[in-house]
C-alpha positions as CSV (number, residue, x, y, z in Angstrom):
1,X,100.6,-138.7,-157.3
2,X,97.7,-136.9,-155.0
3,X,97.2,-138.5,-151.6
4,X,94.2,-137.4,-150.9
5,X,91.4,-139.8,-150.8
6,X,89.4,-140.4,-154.4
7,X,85.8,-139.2,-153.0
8,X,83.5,-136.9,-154.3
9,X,84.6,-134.0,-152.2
10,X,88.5,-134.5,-154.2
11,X,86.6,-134.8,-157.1
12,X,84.9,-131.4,-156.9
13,X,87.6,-129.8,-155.9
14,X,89.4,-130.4,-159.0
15,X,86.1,-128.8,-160.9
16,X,86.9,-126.2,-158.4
17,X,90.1,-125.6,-159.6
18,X,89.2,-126.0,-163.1
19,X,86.9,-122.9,-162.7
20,X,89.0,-120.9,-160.7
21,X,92.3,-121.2,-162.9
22,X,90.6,-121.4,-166.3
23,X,93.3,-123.5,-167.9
24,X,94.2,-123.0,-171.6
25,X,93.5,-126.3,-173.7
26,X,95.2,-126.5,-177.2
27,X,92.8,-128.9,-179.2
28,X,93.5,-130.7,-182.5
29,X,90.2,-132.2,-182.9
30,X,88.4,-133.0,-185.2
31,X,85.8,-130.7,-188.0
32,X,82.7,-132.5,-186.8
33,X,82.7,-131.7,-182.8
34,X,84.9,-128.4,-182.9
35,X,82.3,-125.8,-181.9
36,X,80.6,-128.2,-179.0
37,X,84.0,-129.3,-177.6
38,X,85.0,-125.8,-177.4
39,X,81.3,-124.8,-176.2
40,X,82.0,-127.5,-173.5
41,X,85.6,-126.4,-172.2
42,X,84.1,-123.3,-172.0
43,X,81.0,-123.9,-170.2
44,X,83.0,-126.0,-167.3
45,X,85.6,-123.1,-167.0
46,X,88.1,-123.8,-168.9
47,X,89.5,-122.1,-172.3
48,X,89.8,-123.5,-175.9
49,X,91.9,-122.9,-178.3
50,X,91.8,-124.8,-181.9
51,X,94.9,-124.4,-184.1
52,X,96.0,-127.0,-186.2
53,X,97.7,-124.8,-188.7
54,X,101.7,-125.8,-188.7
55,X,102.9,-122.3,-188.7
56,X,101.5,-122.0,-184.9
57,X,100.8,-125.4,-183.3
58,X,104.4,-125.2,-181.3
59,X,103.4,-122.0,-180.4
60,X,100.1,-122.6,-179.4
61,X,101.3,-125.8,-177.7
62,X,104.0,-123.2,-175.8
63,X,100.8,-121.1,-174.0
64,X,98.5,-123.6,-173.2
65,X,98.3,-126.1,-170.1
66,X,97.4,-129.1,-172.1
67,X,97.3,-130.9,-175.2
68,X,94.2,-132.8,-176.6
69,X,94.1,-134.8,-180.0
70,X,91.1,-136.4,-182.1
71,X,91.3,-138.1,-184.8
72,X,87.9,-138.3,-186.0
73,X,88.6,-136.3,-189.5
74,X,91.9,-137.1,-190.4
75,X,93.7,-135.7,-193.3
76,X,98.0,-135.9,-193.6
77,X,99.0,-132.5,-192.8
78,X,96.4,-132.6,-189.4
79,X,98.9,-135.5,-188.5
80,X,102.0,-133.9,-189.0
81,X,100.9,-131.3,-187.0
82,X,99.7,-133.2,-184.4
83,X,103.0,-134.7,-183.9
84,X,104.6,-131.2,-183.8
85,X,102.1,-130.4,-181.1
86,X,102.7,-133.7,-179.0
87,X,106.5,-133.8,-179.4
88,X,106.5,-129.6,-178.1
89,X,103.9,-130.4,-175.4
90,X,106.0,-133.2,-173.9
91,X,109.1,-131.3,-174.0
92,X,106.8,-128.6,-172.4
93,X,105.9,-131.2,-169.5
94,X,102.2,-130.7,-169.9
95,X,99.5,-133.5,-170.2
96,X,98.6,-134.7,-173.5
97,X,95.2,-136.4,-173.7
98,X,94.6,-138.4,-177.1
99,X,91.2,-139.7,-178.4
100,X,91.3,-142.5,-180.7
101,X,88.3,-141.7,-182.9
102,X,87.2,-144.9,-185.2
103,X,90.8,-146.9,-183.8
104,X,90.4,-150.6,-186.0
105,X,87.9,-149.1,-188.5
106,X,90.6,-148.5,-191.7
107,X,94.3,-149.3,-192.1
108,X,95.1,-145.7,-192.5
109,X,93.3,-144.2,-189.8
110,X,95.3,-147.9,-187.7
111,X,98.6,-146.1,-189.2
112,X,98.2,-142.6,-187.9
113,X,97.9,-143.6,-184.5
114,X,100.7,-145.7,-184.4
115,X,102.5,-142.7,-185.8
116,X,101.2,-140.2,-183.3
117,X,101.9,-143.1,-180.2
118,X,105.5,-143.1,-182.3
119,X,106.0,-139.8,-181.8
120,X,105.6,-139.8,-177.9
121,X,103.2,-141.6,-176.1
122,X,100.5,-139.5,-174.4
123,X,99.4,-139.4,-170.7
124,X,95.8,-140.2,-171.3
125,X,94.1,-142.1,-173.7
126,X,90.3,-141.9,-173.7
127,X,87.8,-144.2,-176.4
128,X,85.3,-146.1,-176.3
129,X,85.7,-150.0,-175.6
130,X,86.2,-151.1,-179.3
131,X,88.6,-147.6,-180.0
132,X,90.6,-149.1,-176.6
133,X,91.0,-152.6,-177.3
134,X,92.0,-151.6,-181.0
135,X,94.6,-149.6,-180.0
136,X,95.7,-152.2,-177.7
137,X,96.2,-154.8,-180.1
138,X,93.0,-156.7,-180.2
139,X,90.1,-157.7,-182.3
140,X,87.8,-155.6,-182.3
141,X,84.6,-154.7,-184.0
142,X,83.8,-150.9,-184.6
143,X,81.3,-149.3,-186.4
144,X,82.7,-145.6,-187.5
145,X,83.2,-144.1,-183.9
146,X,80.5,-146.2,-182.0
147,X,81.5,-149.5,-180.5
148,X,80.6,-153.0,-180.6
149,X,82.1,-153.6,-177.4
150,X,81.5,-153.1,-173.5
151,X,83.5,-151.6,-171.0
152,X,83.7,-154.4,-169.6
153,X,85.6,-156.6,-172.4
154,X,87.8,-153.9,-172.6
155,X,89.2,-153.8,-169.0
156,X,92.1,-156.4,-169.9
157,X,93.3,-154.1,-173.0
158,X,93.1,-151.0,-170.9
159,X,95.1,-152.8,-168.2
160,X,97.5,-154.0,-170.6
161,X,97.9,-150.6,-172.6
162,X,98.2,-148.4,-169.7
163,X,101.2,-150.5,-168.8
164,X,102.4,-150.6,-171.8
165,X,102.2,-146.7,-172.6
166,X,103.2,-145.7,-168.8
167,X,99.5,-143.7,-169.2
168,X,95.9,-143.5,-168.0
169,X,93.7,-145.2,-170.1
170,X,89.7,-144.6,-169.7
171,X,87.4,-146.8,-171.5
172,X,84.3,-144.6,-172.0
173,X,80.6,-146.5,-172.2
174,X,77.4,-147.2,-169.9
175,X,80.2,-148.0,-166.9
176,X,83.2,-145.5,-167.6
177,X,86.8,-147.4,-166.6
178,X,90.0,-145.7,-165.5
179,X,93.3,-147.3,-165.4
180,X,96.6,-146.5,-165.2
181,X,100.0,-148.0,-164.9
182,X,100.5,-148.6,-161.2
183,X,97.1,-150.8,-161.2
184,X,94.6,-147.7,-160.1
185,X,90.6,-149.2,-161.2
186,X,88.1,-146.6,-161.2
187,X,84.7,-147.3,-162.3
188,X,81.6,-144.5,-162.8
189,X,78.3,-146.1,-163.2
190,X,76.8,-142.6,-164.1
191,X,75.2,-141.1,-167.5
192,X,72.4,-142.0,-169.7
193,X,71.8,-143.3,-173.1
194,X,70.8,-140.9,-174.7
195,X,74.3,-138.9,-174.2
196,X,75.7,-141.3,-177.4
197,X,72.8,-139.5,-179.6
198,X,74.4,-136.4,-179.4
199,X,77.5,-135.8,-181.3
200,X,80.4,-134.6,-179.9
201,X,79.6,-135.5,-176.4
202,X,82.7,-138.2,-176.4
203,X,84.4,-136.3,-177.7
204,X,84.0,-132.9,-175.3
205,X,84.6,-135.6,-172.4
206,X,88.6,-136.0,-173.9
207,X,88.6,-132.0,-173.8
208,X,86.9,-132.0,-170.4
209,X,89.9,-134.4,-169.3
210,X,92.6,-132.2,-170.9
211,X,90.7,-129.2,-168.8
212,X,91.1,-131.4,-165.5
213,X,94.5,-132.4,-166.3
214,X,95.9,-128.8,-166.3
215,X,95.2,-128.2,-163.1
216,X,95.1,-131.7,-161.0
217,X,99.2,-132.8,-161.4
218,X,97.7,-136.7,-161.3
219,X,95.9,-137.6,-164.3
220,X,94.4,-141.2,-163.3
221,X,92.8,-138.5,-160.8
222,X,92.0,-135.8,-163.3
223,X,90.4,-137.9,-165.6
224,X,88.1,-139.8,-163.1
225,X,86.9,-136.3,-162.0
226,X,86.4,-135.0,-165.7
227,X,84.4,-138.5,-166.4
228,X,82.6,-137.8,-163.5
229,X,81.2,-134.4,-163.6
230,X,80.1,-135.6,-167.2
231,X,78.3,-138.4,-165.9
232,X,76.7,-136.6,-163.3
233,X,75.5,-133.8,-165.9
234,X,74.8,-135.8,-168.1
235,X,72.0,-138.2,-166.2
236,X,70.5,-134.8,-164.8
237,X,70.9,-133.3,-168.5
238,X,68.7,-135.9,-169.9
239,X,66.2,-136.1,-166.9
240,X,65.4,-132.2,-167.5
241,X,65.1,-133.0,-171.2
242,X,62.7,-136.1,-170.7
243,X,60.4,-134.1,-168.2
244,X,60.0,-130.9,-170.3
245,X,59.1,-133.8,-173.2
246,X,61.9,-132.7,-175.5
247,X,64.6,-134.7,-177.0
248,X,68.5,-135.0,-178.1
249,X,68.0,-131.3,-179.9
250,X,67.6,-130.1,-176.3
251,X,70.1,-132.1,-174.9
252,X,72.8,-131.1,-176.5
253,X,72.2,-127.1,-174.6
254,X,71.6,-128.7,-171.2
255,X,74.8,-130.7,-171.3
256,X,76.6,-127.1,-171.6
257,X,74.4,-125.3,-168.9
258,X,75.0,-128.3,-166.7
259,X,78.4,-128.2,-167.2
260,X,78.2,-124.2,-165.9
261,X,75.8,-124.6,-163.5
262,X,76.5,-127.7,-161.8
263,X,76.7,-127.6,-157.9
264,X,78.6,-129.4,-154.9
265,X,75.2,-131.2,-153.7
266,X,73.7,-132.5,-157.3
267,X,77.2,-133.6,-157.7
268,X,78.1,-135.7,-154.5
269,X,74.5,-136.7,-154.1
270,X,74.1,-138.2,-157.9
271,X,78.0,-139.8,-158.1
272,X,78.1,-143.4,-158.7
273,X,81.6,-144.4,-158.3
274,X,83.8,-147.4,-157.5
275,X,87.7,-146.9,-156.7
276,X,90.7,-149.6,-156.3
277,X,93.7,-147.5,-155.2
């Protein structure tokens, strides 16, 4: 666990690090967000690789620094394999980040996460409020992958689950939450809108935390930094967009060039960030 003080001057230095050591991030994820998730990992500084194939995920799992699932299109033999992958990456020691895509909104997508959580819980778990509190047990309203609930209603499941899992758990929304098990609370008031009308933005944030994972050995820490250089380049994404009068279609290339190009000052000077450590 990192001793350093959570400010943004930690913070960058993991995005730092992340660009200097261009970590490897094996991603099962899902046909919808492939190509932006990897466009993502690579505009930040990282490196993706997408295998979901059987005859290679324990392979693939054995050369990369961490491990990212998404459920978004699930089919059975993407399952299997992502339980191959998990079980090899935690043998392997390396973080394992898993996004609940649509968690509550069918029985069998319900059942493949309990299988995947079966087969070795992970050390992150990033959704959005309704995916969280689904997972966690509750009653929860979800509509496909976009939620009915706040972060806010979700803090008590994310608590509860981080405990329960021995894992981080970030509940992703207008305020992003991370938890995990020893009672660490951050919250990032940063982001706009408009990032939920472009898909594969939640998604890219789980890869983003695998990225930060890799090289940060605490993962409460690493994923508060990877939610936080989205946030930030996000809210400065959109305010380019809005004052060249464009829209979303635009959006979607600024998120990756601020993602490349963002710098120490915008970052520190934009954050918006509350910690209970």
């Amino acid at each position: 666990m990192s001793s350093t003080p959570l400010d943004a001057r930690a913070l960058w230095a993991d995005l730092q690090a992340v660009r200097a050591h261009a970590p490897l991030v094996h991603s099962i994820t899902n046909l919808v967000v492939m190509n932006y998730n990897a466009n993502a990992l690579l505009a930040v500084g990282a490196a993706p690789v997408m295998a979901h194939a059987h005859e290679e995920v324990r392979d693939m799992v054995g050369i990369a620094q961490a491990l990212v699932l998404n459920i978004g299109t699930l089919e059975p033999a993407w399952i299997s394999a992502m339980q191959v992958a998990l079980q090899a990456a935690r043998a392997r020691g390396i973080p394992v980040v898993l996004d609940p895509v649509g968690a509550g909104a069918t029985p069998y997508r319900n059942a493949a996460l309990a299988e995947l959580i079966r087969a070795g819980a992970p050390g992150i778990l990033r959704g959005n409020a309704s995916e969280i509190m689904s997972v966690a047990g509750l009653a929860a309203a979800t509509r496909g992958v976009d939620s009915a609930a706040s972060t806010a209603d979700a803090a008590e499941a994310a608590a509860a689950l981080a405990r329960q899992l021995g894992a981080v758990v970030c509940v992703s929304g207008a305020d992003d939450l991370i938890v995990d098990a020893a009672g660490r609370r951050a919250v990032l008031s940063n982001g706009h809108p408009w990032m939920t009308r472009v898909t594969g933005v939640g998604c890219s944030a789980s890869a983003l935390v695998g990225a930060f994972a890799a090289v940060q050995p605490d993962p409460w820490r690493a994923t508060v930094a990877a939610m936080a250089v989205l946030g930030v380049v996000g809210e400065l994404a959109v305010e380019r967009v809005q004052a060249a009068g464009a829209g979303v279609g635009r959006l979607q290339i600024e998120l990756l060039d601020g993602l490349q190009l963002l710098d120490e000052a915008s970052f520190s000077g934009r954050l918006r960030m509350v910690v209970d450590a």
